[in-house]
C-alpha positions in Angstrom: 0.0 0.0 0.0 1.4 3.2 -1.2 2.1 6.2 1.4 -0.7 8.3 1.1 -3.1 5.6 1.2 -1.8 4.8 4.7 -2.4 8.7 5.4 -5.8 8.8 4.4 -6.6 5.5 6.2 -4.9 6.3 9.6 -7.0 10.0 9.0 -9.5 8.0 8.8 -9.6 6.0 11.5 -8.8 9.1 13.7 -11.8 11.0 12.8 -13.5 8.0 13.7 -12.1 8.2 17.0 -12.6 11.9 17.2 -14.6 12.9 20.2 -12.3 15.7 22.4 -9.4 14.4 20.5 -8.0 17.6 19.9 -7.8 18.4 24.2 -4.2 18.4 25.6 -1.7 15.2 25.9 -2.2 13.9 29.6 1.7 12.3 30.3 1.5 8.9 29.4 -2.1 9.0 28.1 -3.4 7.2 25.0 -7.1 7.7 25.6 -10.0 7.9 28.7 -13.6 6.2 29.2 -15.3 7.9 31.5 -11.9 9.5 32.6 -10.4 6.4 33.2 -7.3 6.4 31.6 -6.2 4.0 28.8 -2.3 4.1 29.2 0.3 4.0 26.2 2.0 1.1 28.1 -1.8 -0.3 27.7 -1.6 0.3 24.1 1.8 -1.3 23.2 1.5 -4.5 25.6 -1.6 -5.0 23.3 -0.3 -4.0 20.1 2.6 -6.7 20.5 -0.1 -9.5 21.5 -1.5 -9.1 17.8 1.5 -7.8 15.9 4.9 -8.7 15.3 7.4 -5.8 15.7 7.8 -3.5 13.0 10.7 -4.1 10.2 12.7 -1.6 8.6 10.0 -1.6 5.7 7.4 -0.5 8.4 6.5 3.1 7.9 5.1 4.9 10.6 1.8 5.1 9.1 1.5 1.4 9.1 2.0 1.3 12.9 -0.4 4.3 13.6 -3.0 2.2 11.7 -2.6 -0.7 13.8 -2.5 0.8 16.7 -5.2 3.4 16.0 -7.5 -0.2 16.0 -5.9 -1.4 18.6 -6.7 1.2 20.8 -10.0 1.0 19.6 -10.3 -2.4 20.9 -9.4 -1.5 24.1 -12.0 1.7 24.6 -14.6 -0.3 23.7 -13.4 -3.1 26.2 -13.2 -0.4 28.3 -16.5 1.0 28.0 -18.0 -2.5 28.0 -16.1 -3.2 31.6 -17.4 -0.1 32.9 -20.9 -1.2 32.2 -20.3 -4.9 33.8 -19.0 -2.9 37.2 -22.2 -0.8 37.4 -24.4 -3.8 37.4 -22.4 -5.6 39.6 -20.9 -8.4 36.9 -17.3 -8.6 37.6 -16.3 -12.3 37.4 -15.5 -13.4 40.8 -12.2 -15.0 41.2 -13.6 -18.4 41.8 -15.0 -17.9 38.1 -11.8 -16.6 36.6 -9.8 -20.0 38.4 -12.7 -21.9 37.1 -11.8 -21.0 33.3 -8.2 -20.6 33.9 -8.3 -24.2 34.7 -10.1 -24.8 31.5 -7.3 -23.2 29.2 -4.7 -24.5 31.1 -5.8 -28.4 31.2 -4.4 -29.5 27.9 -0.8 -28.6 28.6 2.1 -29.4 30.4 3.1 -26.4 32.3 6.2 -25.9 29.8 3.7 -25.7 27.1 1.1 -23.4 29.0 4.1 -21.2 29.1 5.1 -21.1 25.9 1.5 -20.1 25.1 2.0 -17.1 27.0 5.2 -15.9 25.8 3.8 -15.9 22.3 1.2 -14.0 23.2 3.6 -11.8 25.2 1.6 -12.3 28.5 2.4 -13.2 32.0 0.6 -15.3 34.0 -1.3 -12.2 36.3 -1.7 -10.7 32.4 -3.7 -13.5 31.3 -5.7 -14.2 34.2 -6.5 -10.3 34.5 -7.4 -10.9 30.6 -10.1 -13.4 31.3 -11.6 -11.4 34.0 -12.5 -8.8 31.3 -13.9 -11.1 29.0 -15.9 -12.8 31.6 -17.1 -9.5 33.0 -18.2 -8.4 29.3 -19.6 -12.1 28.4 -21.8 -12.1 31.6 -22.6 -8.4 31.0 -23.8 -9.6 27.1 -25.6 -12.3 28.5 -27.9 -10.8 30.9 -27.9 -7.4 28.5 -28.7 -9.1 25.3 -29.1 -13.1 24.9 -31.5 -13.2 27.6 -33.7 -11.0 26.1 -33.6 -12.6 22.3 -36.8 -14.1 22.2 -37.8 -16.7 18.8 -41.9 -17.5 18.1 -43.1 -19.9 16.5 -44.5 -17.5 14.2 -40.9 -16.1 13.6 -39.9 -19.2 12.4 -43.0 -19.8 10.4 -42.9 -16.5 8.4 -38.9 -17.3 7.7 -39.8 -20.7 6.5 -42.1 -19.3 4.5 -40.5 -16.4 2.8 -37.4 -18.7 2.4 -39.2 -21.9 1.4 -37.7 -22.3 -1.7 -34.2 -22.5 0.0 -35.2 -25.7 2.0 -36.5 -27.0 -1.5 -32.5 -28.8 -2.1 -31.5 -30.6 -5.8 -28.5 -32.2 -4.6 -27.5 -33.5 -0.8 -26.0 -30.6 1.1 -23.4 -29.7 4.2 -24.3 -27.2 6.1 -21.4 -25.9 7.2 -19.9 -23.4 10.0 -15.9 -22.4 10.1 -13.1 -20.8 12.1 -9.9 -19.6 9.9 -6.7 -18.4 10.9 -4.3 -17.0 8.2 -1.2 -16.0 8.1 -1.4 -12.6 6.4 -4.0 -9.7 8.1 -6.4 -8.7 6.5 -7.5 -4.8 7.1 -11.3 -6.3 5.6 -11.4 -8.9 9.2 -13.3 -7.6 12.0 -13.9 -10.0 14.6 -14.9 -9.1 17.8 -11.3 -9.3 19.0 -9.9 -7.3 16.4 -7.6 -10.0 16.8 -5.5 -11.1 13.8 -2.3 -13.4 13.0 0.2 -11.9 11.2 2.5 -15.2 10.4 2.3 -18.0 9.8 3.7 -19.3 13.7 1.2 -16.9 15.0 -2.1 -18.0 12.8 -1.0 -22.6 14.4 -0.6 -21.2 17.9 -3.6 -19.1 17.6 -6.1 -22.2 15.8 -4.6 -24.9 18.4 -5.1 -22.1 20.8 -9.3 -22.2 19.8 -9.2 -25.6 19.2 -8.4 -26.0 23.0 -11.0 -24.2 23.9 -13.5 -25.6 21.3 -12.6 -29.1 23.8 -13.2 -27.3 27.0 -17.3 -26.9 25.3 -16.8 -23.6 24.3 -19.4 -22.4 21.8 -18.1 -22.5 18.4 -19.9 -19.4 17.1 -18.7 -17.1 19.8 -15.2 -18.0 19.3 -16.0 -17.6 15.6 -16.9 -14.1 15.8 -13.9 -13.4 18.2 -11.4 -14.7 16.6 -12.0 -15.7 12.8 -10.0 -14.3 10.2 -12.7 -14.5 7.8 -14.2 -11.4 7.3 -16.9 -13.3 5.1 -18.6 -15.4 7.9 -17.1 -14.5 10.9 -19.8 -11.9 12.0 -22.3 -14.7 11.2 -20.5 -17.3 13.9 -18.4 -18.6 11.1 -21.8 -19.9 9.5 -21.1 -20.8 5.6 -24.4 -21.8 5.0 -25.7 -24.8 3.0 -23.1 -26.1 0.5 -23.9 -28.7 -2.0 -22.0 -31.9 -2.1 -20.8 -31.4 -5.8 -19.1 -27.6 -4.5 -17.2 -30.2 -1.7 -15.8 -31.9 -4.8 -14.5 -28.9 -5.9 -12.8 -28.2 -2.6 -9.4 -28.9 -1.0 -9.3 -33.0 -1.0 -8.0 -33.0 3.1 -11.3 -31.1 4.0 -13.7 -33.1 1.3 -12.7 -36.1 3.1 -13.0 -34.4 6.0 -16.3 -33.0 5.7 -17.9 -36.5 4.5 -16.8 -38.3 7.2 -17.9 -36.0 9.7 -21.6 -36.5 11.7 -23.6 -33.4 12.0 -22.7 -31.2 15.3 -18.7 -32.6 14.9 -16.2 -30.3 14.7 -13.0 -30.8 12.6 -9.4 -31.2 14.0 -7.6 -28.5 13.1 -7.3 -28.5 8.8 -4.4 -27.1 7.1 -5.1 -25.5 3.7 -3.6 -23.3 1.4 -5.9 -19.8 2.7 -4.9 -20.5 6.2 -5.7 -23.1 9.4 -9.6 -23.8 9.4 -11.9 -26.1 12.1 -15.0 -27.0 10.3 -18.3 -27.7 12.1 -20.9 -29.5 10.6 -24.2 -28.6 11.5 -26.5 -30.2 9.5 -26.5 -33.2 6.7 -29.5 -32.7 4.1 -30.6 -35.1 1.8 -32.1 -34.2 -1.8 -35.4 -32.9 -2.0 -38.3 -30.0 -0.1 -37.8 -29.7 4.0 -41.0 -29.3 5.4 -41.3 -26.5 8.0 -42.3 -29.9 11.0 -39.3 -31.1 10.1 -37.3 -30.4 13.6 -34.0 -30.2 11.6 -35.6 -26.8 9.9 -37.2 -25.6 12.4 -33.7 -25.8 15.1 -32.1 -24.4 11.7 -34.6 -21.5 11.4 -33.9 -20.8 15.3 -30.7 -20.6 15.4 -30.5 -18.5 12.3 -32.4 -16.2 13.2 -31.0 -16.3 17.0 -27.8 -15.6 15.8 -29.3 -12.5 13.2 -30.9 -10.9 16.4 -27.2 -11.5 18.4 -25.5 -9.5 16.0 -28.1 -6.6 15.3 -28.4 -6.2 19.4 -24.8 -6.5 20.1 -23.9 -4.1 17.2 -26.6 -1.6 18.8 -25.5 -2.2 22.3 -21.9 -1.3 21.3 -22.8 2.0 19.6 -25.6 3.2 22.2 -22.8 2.8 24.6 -20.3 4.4 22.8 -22.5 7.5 22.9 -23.3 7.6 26.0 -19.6 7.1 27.2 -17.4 10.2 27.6 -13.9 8.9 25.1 -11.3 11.2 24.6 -8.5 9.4 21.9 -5.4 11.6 22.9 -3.7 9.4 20.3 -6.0 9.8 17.6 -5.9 13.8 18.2 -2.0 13.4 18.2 -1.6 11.6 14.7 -4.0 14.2 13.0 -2.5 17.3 14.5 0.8 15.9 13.2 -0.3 15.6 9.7 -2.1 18.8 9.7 1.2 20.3 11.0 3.0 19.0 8.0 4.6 16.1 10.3 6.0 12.8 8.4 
């Protein structure tokens, strides 16, 4: 990408991030929620965890970019946490030993380590890591999936506007994925904003969500948290029906793969030329019209449509909160009163 496209896109991203940007520097101060402080030792322990370190073809643009979105990860973590405090949904340490367990189970101690040095974390790091998550997962939960309620008439009117979908020619997969790749792509915006960027990083990162696929995770969450495909990652990784013949036309590894598989298996981890992928198989359909008692369409049509309603309300929770948050970006308000100053 030439120079002044990284310009306009880290101007970009910092009018995005505009609100009070343009207030005076606090010392060491990347950005507040709240007046909270976000810390530029905040920003760079993160911005390691999801890149490598800049090489001499690096420009300075490039790294503003990153860790423009970086740093908007971490406000809207931020703002999120605040939320989970005021209603009294901090995970409890009992819950944060609870899941520290869980990642910790498949290794040996020397590998558990090694897990954390490549994600440049110590031991208090991570376990402070999973409080926040927990905090903002039990703060979705009670904020948003409890409340998605799906009729039966919900599901009738779907099957019936989509009826000609259930009507198949040919038996078909349907099929849900997680990808890791080892070259970013700006288009991926998982819930995370989490990406690889080699090919070391994208095997440690799919065995690192294959572990926790084992521990019963649920397969669409880490989907949209993780997955590097900007395609069906906001959809929980979901790739929809796909007709036996398009399998034939696929990698031979993940045909064979794929046919074996019963439906609600998930793959081992699948190594193929766009990157590492687990596949899920939700359903098998044979040839022929699916008829709305069918229990297969209608747990189809439900979670569909669950998911659908998931993303809408978490996409609307996240921007409601944003405006009613106070967010200062000092960094943001930094990189555009450089350029405007003539800065390179």
């Amino acid at each position: 990408m030439s120079r002044s496209r990284f310009e306009a896109a880290v101007l970009l991203i910092a009018v995005a991030l505009l609100p009070g940007c343009r207030r005076a520097m606090p010392a060491n101060v990347a950005a507040s929620v709240n007046s909270r402080p976000i810390t530029f030792q905040d920003l760079d322990k993160h911005y390691k965890m999801q890149f490598t370190s800049p090489t001499p073809q690096t420009s300075e643009d490039q790294v503003n970019v990153q860790k423009l979105e970086v740093l908007r990860s971490l406000i809207d973590n931020e703002i999120m946490l605040q939320r989970a405090e005021k209603l009294g949904l901090i995970a409890v340490d009992s819950e944060v030993e609870a899941k520290f367990s869980e990642f910790k189970t498949p290794y040996t101690q020397e590998e558990f380590q090694r897990q954390l040095t490549s994600r440049n974390m110590t031991m208090e790091e991570f376990k402070a890591q999973l409080r926040r998550d927990l905090s903002i997962q039990k703060l979705f939960n009670k904020e948003i999936t409890s409340r998605i309620v799906i009729t039966d008439k919900d599901v009738t009117d779907f099957y019936n506007a989509n009826k000609a979908s259930f009507n198949l020619a040919e038996p078909q997969v349907h099929l849900a994925q997680i990808l890791t790749t080892s070259s970013p792509d700006s288009n991926v915006r998982n819930l995370k904003s989490d990406k690889a960027q080699n090919e070391e990083q994208a095997r440690r990162k799919i065995e690192m969500i294959e572990s926790r696929l084992k521990q019963g995770e649920d397969f669409a969450m880490l989907a949209q948290n993780y997955s590097e495909d900007p395609n069906t990652s906001p959809n929980g990784g979901d790739l929809g029906f796909v007709p036996e013949s398009s399998l034939e036309k696929a990698h031979v590894e993940l045909r064979k793969m794929v046919m074996s598989m019963q439906a609600g298996q998930v793959s081992p981890v699948i190594r193929t030329p766009e990157g590492y992928r687990i596949l899920k198989v939700i359903s098998k359909e044979p040839a022929g019209q699916r008829e709305l008692n069918d229990p297969r369409v209608q747990q189809s049509i439900r979670e569909t449509l669950l998911n659908r309603k998931d993303q809408l309300l978490r996409a609307s929770y996240y921007e409601v909160a944003r405006n009613e948050a106070q967010v200062v970006n000092y960094f943001a308000g930094g990189v555009l009163e450089k350029t405007a100053a003539g800065g390179k």
